[in-house]
N, C-alpha and C positions, 0 to 999 in steps of 0.2 A: 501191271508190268512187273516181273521177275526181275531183283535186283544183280546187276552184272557184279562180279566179285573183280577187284581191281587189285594190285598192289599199292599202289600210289594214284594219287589225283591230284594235280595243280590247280587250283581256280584262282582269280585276281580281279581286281577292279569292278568288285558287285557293286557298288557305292551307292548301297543302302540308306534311303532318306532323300534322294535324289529322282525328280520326275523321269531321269534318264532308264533307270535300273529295271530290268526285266525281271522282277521277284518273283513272278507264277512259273516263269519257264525255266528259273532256279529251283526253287520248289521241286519242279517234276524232275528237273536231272537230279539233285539230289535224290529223290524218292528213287531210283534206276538205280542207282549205284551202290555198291556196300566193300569200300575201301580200307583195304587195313591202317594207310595212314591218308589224311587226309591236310594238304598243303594249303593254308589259304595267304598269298604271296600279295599282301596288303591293298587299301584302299575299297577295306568293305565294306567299313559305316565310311560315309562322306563325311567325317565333322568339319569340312570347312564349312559347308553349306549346309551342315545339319540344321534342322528344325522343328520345334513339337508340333509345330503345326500340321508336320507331312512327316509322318511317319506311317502310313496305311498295314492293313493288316495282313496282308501279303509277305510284304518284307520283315514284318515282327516273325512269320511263320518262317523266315529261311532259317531262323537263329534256333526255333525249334526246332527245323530238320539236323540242323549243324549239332543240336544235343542231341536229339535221338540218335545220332550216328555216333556221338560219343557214347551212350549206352549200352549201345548194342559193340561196342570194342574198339572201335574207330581211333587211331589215334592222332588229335589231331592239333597242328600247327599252327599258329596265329601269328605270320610276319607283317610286322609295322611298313608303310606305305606313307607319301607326302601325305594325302588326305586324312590318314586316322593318326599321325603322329605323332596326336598329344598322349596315346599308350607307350612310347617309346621309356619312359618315364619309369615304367613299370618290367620292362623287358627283362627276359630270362625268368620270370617269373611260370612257375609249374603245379598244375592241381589237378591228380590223375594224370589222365589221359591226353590232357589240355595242355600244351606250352605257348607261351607269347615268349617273341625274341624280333629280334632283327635281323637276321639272316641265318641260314644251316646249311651243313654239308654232312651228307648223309653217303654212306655205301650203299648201291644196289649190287649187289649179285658183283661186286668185284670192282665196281667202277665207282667214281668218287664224285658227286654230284655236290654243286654250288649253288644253293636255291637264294636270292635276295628280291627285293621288290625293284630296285633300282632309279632310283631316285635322285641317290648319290652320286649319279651323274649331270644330270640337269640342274641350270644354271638358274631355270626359272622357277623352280619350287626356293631358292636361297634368299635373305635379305629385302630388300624395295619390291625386286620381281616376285617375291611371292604373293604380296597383293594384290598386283597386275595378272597373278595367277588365279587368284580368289575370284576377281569382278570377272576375269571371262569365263572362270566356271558356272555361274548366273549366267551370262550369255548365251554357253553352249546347253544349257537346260532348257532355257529359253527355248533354242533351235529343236534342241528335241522333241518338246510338248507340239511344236509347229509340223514336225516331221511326220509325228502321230496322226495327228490329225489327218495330213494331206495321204498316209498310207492307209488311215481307215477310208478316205474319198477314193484313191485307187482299188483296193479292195472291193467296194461295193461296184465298180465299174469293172470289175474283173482283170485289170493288170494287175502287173508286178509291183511290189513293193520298192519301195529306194530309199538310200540312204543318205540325206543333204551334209552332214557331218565328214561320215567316208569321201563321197566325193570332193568335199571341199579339202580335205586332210591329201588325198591323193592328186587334188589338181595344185599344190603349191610345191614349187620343186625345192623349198626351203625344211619344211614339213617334211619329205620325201628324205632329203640329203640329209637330214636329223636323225630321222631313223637309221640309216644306213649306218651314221656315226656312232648311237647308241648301241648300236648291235655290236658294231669291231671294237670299239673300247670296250664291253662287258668282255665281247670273247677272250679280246689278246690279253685282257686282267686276267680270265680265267686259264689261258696259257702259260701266263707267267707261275700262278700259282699249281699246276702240272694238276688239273682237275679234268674228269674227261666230261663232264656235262656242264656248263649253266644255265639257268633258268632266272628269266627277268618277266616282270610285270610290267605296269606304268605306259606304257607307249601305245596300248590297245592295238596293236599288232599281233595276232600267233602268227608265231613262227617257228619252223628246224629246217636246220641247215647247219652243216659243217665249214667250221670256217677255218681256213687253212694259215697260218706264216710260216717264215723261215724259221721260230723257233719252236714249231710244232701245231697242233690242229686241236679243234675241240668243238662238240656239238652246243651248238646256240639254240636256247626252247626259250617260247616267249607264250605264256597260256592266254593271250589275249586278252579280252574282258564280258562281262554280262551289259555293257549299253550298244555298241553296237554289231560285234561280232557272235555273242554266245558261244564263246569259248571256252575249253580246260584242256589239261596235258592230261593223258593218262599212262600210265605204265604197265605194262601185263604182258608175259610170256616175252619177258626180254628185251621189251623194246618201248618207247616212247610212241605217243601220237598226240595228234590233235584230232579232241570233238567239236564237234561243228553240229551246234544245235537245228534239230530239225525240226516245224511246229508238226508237220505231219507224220513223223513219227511218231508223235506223243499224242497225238490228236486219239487213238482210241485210247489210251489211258486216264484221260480225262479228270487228271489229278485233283481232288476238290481244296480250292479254298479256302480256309475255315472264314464266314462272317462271323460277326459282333453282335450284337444286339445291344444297342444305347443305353436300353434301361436294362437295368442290372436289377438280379432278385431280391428279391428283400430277405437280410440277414437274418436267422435267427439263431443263435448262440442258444439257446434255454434247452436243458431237453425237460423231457418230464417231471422226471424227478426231479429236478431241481425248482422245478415251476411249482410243484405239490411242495415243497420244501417250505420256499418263498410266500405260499398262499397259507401254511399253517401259521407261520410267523406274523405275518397280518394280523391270521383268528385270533391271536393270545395276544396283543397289544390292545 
């Protein structure tokens, strides 16, 4: 597949290390894409729920792709999210091409974009509730692994896939009226501050949409995430959108995988000469 040339790319909530995270189908949109700058708007490693135990090589390979595209000129952002937070520590920190921060506002083509992960709004990533945040992160992992499963049994029976998470996210009108809230609080902040774009993560929602007040209007971009939507914003010839991963899109590209092989080769450091070297010294002893 012939990489699309983008201006900008939004991506968020890959959360890396998580049975949630669709790392092959990252993989291949990364491989598609060739971004001049490239946003990643937090929660890409999971270190709440990080573990060595699951770390597969899939998701080691997104962090390859994320360098290769820094090689080839990409330039690229690393904004802090609840899940990877313990980087915050380190923020504004710059090497090349690479920045880690906590939020940026950037000019496109005249307009003035507020990119953060948004976090900063919810109550439950704060204090007591964030480890009432942590144990249903485990939970909703849980439901995941359970979802797969039941989508591999539909698949083989030839329906549609589903989503037990989405649905359950859309059928609570608490859930539902959260987001709505987290949208008009990000925009009317970003009204206040006379910005014509923001862009939020965290809610696993994409979304655009203009949101209007009485003291002015501003486009709300929300890049979604890679557990259940397979989302990013992209930017090109002037305008924002949302992708919306498609497998059969990608299905003749067929992006490979790299496996591992357990046993690893046997090292040998020595070259010749030094072995001829090593065996003269022997002979004279």
């Amino acid at each position: 597949m012939e990489r699309r040339s983008l201006d900008v790319v939004v991506m968020s909530d890959l959360h890396l290390g998580t049975y949630g995270c669709h790392a092959t189908e990252i993989v291949n949109y990364l491989k598609s894409i060739q971004p001049q700058i490239l946003v990643l708007n937090g929660d890409v490693i999971d270190i709440w729920q990080f573990s060595k135990r699951y770390f597969p090589v899939p998701h080691t390979q997104v962090i390859k792709e994320i360098m290769n595209l820094l090689s080839m000129g990409t330039r690229v952002i690393y904004i802090t999210g609840n899940h990877d937070e313990i980087l915050r520590r380190y923020s504004d920190m710059q090497m090349g091409n690479f920045q880690l921060t906590d939020k940026v506002v950037m000019e496109i083509n005249g307009k003035m974009t507020w990119i953060f992960h948004g976090d900063v709004f919810d109550a439950t990533t704060k204090g007591s509730a964030k480890l009432l945040a942590k144990l249903g992160g485990h939970g909703y992992d849980l439901l995941i692994v359970l979802n797969r499963f039941i989508n591999w049994f539909l698949k083989t029976m030839g329906r549609e896939k589903m989503s037990f998470s989405k649905k359950v996210k859309n059928s609570v009108k608490k859930a539902v009226a959260w987001i709505g809230d987290f949208e008009q609080t990000a925009a009317e902040l970003a009204i206040e501050k006379k910005y014509d774009y923001v862009i939020c993560g965290h809610i696993h929602q994409p979304q655009k949409r203009e949101v209007v007040t009485k003291d002015g209007s501003v486009m709300y971009l929300n890049s979604g995430d890679w557990v259940e939507n397979l989302t990013a914003l992209e930017y090109a010839q002037n305008e924002w959108n949302i992708f919306h991963y498609d497998e059969k899109e990608f299905a003749a590209m067929k992006a490979p995988v790299i496996t591992m092989e357990k046993k690893l080769p046997q090292l040998n450091v020595v070259t010749d000469e030094v072995a001829l070297f090593i065996h003269s010294l022997a002979a004279q002893s």
